[in-house]
C-alpha positions in Angstrom: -7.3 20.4 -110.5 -8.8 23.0 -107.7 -5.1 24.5 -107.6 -5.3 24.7 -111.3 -8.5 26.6 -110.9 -7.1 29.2 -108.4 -3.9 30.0 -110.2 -5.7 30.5 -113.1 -8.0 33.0 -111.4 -5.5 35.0 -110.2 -4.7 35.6 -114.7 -1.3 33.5 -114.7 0.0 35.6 -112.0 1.3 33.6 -109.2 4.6 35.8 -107.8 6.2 39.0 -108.4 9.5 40.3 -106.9 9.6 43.3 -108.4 8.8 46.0 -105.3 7.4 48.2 -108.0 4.8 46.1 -109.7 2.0 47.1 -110.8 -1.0 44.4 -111.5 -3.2 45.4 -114.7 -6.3 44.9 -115.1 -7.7 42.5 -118.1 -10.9 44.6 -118.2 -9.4 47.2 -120.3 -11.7 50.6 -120.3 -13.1 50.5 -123.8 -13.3 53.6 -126.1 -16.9 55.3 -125.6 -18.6 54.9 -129.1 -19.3 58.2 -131.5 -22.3 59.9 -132.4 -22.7 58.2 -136.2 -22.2 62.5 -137.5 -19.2 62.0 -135.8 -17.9 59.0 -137.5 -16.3 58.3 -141.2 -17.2 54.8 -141.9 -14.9 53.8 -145.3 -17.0 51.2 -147.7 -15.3 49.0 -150.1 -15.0 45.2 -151.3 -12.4 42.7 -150.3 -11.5 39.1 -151.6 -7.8 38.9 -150.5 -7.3 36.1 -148.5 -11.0 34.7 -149.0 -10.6 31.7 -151.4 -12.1 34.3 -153.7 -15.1 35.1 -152.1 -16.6 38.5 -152.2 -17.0 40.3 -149.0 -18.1 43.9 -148.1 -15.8 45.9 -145.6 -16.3 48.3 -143.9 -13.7 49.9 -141.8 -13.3 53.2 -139.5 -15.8 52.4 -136.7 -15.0 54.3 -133.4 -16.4 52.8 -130.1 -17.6 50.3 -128.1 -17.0 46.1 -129.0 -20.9 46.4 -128.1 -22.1 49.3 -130.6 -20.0 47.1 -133.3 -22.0 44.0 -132.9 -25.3 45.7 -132.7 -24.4 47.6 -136.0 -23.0 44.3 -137.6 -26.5 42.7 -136.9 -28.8 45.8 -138.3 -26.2 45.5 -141.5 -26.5 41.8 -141.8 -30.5 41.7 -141.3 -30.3 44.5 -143.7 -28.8 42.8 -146.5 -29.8 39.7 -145.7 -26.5 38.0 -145.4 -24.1 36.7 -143.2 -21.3 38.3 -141.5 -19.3 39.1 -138.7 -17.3 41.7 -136.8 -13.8 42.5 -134.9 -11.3 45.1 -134.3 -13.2 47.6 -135.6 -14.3 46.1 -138.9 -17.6 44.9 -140.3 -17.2 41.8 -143.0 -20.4 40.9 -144.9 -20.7 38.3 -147.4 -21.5 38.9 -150.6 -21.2 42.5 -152.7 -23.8 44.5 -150.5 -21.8 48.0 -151.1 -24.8 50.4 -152.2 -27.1 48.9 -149.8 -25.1 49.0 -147.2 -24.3 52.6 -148.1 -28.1 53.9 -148.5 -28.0 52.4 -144.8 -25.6 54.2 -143.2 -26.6 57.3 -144.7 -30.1 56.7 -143.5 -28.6 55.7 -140.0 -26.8 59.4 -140.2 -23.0 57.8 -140.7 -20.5 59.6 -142.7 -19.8 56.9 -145.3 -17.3 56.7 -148.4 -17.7 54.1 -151.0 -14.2 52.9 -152.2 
């Protein structure tokens, strides 16, 4: 198990014989996150794929995994609902669009309501 443990440390990589290799690294620089004047945040619903549940969408998010999840909990508190986030998209349950809307626009984002 401990040489398990090492070769996995090393991110599957174990030998290379290619003399012009070039080892990435997994921590990617992420994109720094835009002022919310600076962003165009699109607002509509969504029940494809959902067993026919309702969810709100929004999409167009520019920045930081971070910022996302800190704006997915303000929205989620804000509507009282459940939710979650990834790739640069914000599901909540439930149609929450106008609220959600009057949010961002009180929060300074540039929003359009599909």
């Amino acid at each position: 198990m401990a040489k398990l443990k090492k070769i996995n440390s090393l991110g599957g990589l174990v030998f290379s014989t290619n003399p012009n290799f070039i080892q990435f690294d997994s921590n990617e620089q992420e994109v720094e996150t835009l002022l919310p004047e600076k962003q165009k945040l699109i607002i509509k619903i969504d029940k494809k794929l959902r067993a026919g549940k309702i969810v709100t969408l929004i999409t167009g998010f520019i920045g930081a995994e971070n910022d996302l999840e800190i704006l997915c909990k303000q929205l989620k508190n804000y509507c009282g609902a459940g939710g979650s986030s990834k790739n640069a998209e914000i599901l909540i349950q439930g149609d929450c669009k106008q609220k959600i809307a009057d949010f961002l626009t009180k929060k300074k984002y540039g929003v359009k309501v599909q």
